[in-house]
N, C-alpha and C positions, 0 to 999 in steps of 0.2 A: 542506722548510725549516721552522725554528723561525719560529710568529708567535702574537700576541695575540686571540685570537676573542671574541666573546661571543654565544650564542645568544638569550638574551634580554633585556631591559630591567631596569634595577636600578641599583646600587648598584657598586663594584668589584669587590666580593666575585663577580658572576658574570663577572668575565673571567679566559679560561683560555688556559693555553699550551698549544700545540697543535702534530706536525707534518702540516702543507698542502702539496699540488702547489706548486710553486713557480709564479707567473703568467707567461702569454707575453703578450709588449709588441703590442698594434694597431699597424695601419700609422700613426699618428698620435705613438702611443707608445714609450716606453726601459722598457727593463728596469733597475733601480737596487739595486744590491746596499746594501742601507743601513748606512752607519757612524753616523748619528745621527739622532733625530727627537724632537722638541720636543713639549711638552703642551700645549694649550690650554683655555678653556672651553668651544671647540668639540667636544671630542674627548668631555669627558661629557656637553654635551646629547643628542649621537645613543646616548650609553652609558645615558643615563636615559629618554631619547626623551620629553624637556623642553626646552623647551614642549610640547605634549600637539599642537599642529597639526602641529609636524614630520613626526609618525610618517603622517601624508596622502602622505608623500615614501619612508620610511626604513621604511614598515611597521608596520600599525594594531598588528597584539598580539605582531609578534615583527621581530627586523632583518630584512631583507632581504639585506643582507650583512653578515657576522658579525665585518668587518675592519675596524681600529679604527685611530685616525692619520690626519697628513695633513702637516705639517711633516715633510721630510726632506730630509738633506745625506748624497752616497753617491757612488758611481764606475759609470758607465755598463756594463752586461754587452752586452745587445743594445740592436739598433736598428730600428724597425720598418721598413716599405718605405719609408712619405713621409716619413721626418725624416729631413731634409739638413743641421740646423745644430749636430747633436753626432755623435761619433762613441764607438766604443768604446774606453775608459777616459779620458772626460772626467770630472772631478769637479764635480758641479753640486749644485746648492741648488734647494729650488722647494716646490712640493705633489706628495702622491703617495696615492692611493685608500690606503689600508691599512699607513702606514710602519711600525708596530710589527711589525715584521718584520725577517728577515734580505733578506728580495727586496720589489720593492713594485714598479708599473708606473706611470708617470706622460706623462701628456701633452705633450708639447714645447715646448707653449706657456706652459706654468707653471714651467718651469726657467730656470735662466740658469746660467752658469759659474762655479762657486765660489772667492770669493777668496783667493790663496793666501794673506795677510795673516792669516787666522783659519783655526781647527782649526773641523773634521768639526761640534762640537759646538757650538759659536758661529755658526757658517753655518744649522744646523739652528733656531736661536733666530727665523733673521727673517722668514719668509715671511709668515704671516697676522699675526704683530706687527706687524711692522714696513710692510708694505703697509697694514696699518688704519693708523699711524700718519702714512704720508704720503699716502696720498688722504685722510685725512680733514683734514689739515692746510692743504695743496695745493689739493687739486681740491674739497671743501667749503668749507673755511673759508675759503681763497681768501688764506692771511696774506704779508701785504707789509711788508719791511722797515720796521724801528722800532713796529711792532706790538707791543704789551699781550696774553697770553696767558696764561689759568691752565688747570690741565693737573689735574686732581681724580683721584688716585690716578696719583700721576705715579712713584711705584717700581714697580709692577706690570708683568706682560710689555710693552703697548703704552704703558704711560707712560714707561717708559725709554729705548724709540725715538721717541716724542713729545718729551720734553726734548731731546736732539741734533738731530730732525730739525729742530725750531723754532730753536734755535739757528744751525743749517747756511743759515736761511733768513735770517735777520738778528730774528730776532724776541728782546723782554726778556720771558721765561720766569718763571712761578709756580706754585711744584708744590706741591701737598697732598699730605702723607703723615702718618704716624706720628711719633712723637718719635725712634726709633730709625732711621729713612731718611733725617734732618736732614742730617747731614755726604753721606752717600751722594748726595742725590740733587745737593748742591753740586758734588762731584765730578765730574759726569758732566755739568755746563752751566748748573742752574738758577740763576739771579740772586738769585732771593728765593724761601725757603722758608717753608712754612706748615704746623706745628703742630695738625691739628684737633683735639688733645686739651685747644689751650689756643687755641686762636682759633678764631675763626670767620667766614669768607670770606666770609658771606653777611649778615653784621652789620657788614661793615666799608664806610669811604667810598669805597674806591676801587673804580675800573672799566674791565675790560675790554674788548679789542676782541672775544678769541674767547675761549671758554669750553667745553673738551673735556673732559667728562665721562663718568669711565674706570670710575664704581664705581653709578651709579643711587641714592643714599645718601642724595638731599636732593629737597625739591619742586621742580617748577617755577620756581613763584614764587620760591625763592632763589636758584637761578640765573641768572634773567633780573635779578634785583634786583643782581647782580655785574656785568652787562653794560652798556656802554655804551647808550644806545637806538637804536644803529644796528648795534650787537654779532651776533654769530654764534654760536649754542648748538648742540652737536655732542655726542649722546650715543651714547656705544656701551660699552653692560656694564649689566647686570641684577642684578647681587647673584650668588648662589650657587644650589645647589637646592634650599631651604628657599624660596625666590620661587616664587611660585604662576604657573599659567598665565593666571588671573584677574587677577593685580595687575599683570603683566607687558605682556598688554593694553588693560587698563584705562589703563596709564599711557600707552600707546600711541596709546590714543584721545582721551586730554587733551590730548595733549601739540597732537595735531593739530589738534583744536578750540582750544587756545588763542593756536597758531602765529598764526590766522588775525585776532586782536586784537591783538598788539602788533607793535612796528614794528622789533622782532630779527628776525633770520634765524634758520631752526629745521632745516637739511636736514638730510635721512635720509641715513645711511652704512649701506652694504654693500659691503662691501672686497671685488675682485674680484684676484687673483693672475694676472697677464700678466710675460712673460718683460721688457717693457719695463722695469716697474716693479721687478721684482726685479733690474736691471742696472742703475737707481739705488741701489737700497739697495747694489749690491757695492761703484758707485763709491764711495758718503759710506765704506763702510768704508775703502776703498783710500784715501784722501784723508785718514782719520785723523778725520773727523768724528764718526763712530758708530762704537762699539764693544759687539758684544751681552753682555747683559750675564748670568751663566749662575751662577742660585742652587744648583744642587745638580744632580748627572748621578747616575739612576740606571740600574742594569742591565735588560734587556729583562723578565726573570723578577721583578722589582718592580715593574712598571708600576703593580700598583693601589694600591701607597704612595703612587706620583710622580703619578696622578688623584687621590687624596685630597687630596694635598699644595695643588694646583691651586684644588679644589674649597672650600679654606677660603677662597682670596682675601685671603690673606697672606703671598704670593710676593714676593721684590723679582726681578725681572729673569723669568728664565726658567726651567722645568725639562724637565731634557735627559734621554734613554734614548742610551745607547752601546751600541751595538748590534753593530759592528764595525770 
């Protein structure tokens, strides 16, 4: 099979197209012939093997596995011994070890049944977005109807499933973006939209309940200085690969030492992909709530356009590989 490899640590430039054995699915596992899979900032930390700790996981001076992806929407081939709850030629959505591929093997527990409401390449958009966006909304922030929420890089992959999922909750939404995401991100739910080119969020009187912050862009101190003092600050996103491992840390170990002085809540998010949660996100789709929102589809043989593309952190929505 045609798939994405990269032997060693870098830049895009070292990922190559390659043909591989096609993979057999574990007893646990589905074989997923893939039609689409999405990019993240996940995909080039393990391609830059940045943060510099990761590679303790993923392999000190070179990958450990050369297969790149993890966002995939595709139609089942096989099925291993122990999964019972798909069969073959279901079309599912989920994570899959190495999606930039034509074939990829995923776990059973990280799929769900793909909506027929949306294409291959919109299903491909929600798994690790849209999961960061509702456990961190959900199950950290904890946000309850008629709640104040501002949403800091709310066009971005998981801020554009953050505006709908907040909405789906009863929550009045505030999105920070760019001058040219103003109308967009109205579109898609926000209440009131925010300019950082001409305002600034962290100089203004008002205050929220929660405060999810999608771009790493501002101190501390001005974040909590937006929150109410019984507020919830929820950060997930680092900047680009120009962030050092140093500053990256560093703010890691503020953030913690200062959680422990004021009287905001500061939890830690790490979005975990379970078949549950991915059978929310089909409902809100199915229901007309969320709709992924899908910046540009490139072909599998451009992948390291569509990782560059990623890597600036001036995506509105998602970018997709069509695959099949």
């Amino acid at each position: 099979m045609q798939a994405v490899v990269y032997r060693r640590y870098g830049s895009p430039d070292v990922l190559e197209f390659q043909e591989i054995p096609k993979p057999t699915p574990a007893e646990g596992e589905v074989l997923i012939r893939v039609h689409a899979a999405s990019v993240n900032p996940y995909d080039w930390h393990f391609l830059r093997g940045t943060p510099s700790f990761i590679r303790l996981f993923t392999g000190m001076s070179r990958p450990k596995s050369p297969r790149l992806g993890a966002d995939v929407a595709g139609t089942i081939e096989a099925v291993g011994a122990k999964v019972a709850q798909f069969m073959i030629g279901d079309e599912v959505f989920g994570t899959a070890k190495g999606s930039f591929a034509e074939y990829a093997c995923a776990v059973a527990s990280q799929l769900a049944v793909k909506p027929q409401e949306i294409s291959f390449e919109q299903a491909a958009c929600l798994p690790i977005a849209g999961i960061t966006a509702l456990q961190g909304l959900r199950d950290k922030g904890e946000v309850q109807t008629g709640q104040t929420i501002l949403i800091n890089g709310a066009a971005g992959g998981v801020g554009t499933f953050a505006v709908q999922i907040a909405k789906s909750l009863g929550v009045r939404v505030t999105g920070v973006c760019s001058t040219r995401n103003i109308d967009f991100l109205r579109s898609i739910g926000a209440d009131e939209v925010i300019d950082y080119t001409r305002e600034d969020f962290a100089r203004s009187t008002k205050l929220y309940d929660l405060l999810f912050d999608l771009v790493g862009n501002r101190s501390l101190a001005d974040y909590l200085r937006a929150l109410h003092p019984r507020g919830t600050y929820i950060s997930c996103g680092g900047g680009g690969p120009e962030n050092s491992t140093w500053n990256l840390l560093s703010g890691v170990l503020a953030n913690a030492i200062r959680s422990r002085f004021v009287s905001q809540k500061m939890p830690g998010l790490f979005a975990k992909v379970n078949s549950g949660d991915l059978a929310t996100l089909a409902a809100l789709v199915q229901a007309g709530k969320v709709v992924p929102v899908v910046n540009r589809t490139y072909a599998l043989r451009e992948i390291a356009e569509a990782v560059r593309q990623v890597e600036s952190g001036h995506v509105r929505g998602k970018v997709v590989i069509t695959i099949a």
